[in-house]
C-alpha positions in Angstrom: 0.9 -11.7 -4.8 3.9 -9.7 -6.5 3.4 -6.3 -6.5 4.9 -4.4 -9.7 3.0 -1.5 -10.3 0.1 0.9 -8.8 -2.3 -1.2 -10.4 -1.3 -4.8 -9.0 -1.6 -2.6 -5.1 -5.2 -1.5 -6.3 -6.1 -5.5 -7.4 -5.2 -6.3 -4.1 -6.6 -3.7 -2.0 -10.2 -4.4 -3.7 -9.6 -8.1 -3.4 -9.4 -7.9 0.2 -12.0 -4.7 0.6 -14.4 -7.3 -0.8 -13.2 -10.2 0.8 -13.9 -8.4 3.7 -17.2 -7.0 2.6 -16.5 -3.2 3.1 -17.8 -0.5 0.4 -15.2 1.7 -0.5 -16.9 4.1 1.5 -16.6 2.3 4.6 -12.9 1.7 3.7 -12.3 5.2 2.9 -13.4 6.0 6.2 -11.5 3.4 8.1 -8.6 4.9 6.2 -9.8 8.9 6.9 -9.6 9.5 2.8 -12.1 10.1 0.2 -13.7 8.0 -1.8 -12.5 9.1 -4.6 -8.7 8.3 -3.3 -9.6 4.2 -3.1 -11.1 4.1 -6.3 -7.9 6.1 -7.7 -6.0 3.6 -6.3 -8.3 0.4 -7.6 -7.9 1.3 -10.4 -4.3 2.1 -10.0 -4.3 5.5 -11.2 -3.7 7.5 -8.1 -0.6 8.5 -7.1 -1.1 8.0 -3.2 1.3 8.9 -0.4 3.0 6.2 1.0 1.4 6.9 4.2 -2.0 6.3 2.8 -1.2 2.9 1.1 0.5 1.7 4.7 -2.1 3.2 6.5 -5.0 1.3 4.0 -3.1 -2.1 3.9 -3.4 -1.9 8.0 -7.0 -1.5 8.1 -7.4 -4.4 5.2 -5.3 -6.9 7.4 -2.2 -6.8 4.3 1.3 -7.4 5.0 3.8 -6.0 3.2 7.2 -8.1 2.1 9.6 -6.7 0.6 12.5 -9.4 -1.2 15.5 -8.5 -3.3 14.5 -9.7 -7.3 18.7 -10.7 -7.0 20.6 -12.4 -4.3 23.4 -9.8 -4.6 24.0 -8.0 -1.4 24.1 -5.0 -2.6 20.9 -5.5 -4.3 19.3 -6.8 -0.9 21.3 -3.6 1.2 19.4 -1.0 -1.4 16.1 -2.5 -0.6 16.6 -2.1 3.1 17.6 0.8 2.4 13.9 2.0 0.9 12.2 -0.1 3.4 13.6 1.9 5.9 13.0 5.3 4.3 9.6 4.3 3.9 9.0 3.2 7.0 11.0 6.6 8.5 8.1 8.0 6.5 5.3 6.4 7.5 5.6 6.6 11.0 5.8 10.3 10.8 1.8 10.3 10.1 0.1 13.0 8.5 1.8 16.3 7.5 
């Protein structure tokens, strides 16, 4: 599935929840949030930290893969460039 906005990540978070057959409780406790934050995010109206997102598509079995839309170089260097910044992020954990 492409991903081009907050709500396409919700879509596929609740596809999978489902698939999986987890509440959004139990999801929202494998993931150490609220509530509250996944259906935010369902319904792609949160704002979540990146963290959060990498941390729920882990406990949903998602991958993330990130292409360049162009097959400049540049183009593909500036996405690994934000992969990598995320990433830097992510692996900092919690603040």
């Amino acid at each position: 599935m492409k991903i081009r906005s907050a709500k396409d990540i919700g879509i596929a978070m609740r596809e999978r929840r489902r698939l999986l057959g987890l509440t959004q409780d139990a999801l929202a406790q494998r993931i150490g949030v609220g509530r509250q934050w996944v259906v935010g995010v369902e319904r792609g109206r949160a704002r979540p930290d990146v963290r959060l997102i990498l941390r729920a598509m882990r406990v949903l079995g998602l991958v993330l893969e990130v292409r360049a839309e162009s097959p400049s170089p540049s183009g593909l260097t500036a996405q690994k460039s934000v992969v990598a910044a995320v990433l830097r992020h992510a692996r900092r954990g919690p603040s």
